[in-house]
VOPASE-867795 format. One record per residue (C-alpha): x, y, z; residue number from 1. Coordinates in Angstrom, 2 decimals, decimal comma. Layout:
PT_x_y_z_k
PT_X_Y_Z_NUM
...
% end
This chain:
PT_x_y_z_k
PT_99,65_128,02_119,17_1
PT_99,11_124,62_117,34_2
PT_95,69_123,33_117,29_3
PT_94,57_120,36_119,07_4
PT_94,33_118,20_116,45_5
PT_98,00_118,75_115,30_6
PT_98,88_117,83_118,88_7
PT_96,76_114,85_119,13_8
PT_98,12_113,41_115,85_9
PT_101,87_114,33_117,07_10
PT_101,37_112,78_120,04_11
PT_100,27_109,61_118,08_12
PT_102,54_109,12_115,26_13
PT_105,51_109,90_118,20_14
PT_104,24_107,25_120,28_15
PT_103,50_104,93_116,77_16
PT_107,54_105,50_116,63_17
PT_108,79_104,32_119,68_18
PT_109,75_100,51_119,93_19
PT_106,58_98,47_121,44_20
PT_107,92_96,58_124,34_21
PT_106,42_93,17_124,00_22
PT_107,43_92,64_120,20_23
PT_109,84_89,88_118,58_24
PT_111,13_93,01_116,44_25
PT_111,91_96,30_116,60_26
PT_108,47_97,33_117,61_27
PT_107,64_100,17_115,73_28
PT_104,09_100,83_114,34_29
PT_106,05_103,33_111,79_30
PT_109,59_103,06_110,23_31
PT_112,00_105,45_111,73_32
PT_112,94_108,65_109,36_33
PT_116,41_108,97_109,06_34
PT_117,42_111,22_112,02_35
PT_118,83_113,63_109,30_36
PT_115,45_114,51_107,31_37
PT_113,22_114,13_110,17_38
PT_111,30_116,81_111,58_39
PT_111,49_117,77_115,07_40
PT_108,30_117,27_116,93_41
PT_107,71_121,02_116,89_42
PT_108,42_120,88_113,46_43
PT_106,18_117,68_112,88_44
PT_103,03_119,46_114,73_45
PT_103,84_122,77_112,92_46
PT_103,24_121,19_109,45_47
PT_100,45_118,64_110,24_48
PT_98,50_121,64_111,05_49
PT_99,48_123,75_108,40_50
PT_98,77_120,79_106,32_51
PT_95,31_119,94_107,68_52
PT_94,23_123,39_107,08_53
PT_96,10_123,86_103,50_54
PT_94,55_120,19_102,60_55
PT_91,30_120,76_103,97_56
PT_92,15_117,47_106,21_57
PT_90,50_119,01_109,31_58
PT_87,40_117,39_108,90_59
PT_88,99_113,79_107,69_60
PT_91,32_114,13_110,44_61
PT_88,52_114,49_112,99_62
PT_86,07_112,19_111,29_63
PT_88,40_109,36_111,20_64
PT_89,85_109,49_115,00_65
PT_85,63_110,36_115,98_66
PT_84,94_106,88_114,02_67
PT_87,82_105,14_115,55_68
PT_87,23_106,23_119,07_69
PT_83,12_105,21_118,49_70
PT_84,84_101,67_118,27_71
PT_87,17_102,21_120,84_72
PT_89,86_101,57_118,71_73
PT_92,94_103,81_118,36_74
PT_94,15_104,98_114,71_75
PT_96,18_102,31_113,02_76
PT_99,63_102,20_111,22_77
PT_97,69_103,72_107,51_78
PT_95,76_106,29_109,77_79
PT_98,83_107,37_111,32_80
PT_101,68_107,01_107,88_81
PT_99,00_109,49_106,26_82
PT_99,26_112,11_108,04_83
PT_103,13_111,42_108,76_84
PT_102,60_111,81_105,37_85
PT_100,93_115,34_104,48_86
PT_103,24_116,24_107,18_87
PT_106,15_115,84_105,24_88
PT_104,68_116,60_102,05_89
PT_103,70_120,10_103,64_90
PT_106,83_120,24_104,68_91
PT_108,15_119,86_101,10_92
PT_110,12_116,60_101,06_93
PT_107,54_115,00_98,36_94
PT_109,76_111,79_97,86_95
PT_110,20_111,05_101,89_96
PT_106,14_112,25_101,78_97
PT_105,61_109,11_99,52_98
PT_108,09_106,58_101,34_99
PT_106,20_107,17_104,81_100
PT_102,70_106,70_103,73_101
% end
């Protein structure tokens, strides 16, 4: 069972990949991963939660989506490449880790 923060953030960096329909460009809050070293979005929420708890990210995580929402703001493209980021890097692929963030 995944915990609800790994959901959340899947849920957001999924959505933060999906073309925005109103844009000039491609749309995308985050660049693509190449579809063959990209996780699969079982795989993605699998390793953002073993990487919040093997980074001790639980409480960043949480403090920084508690400070966003106190501004009703949603997390933004750094926010969300971050923990794309740990993601990866948890998932060992430390050179794609360091070209998502």
């Amino acid at each position: 069972m995944h915990s609800p923060a790994a959901q959340h953030w899947t849920v957001l960096i999924q959505a933060a990949e999906e073309p925005l329909p109103l844009s000039s460009r491609d749309g995308r809050m985050l660049r693509l991963i190449p579809a063959n070293q990209r996780l699969s979005n079982d795989g993605l929420m699998t390793q953002l939660q073993a990487a919040i708890a093997a980074h001790q990210l639980a409480v960043d995580a949480r403090c920084m989506l508690t400070a966003l929402w106190q501004r009703g703001r949603a997390p933004g493209r750094a926010a969300l490449a971050l923990m794309r980021g740990y993601a990866y890097l948890q998932d060992g692929q430390h050179d794609l880790a360091a070209r998502v963030c």
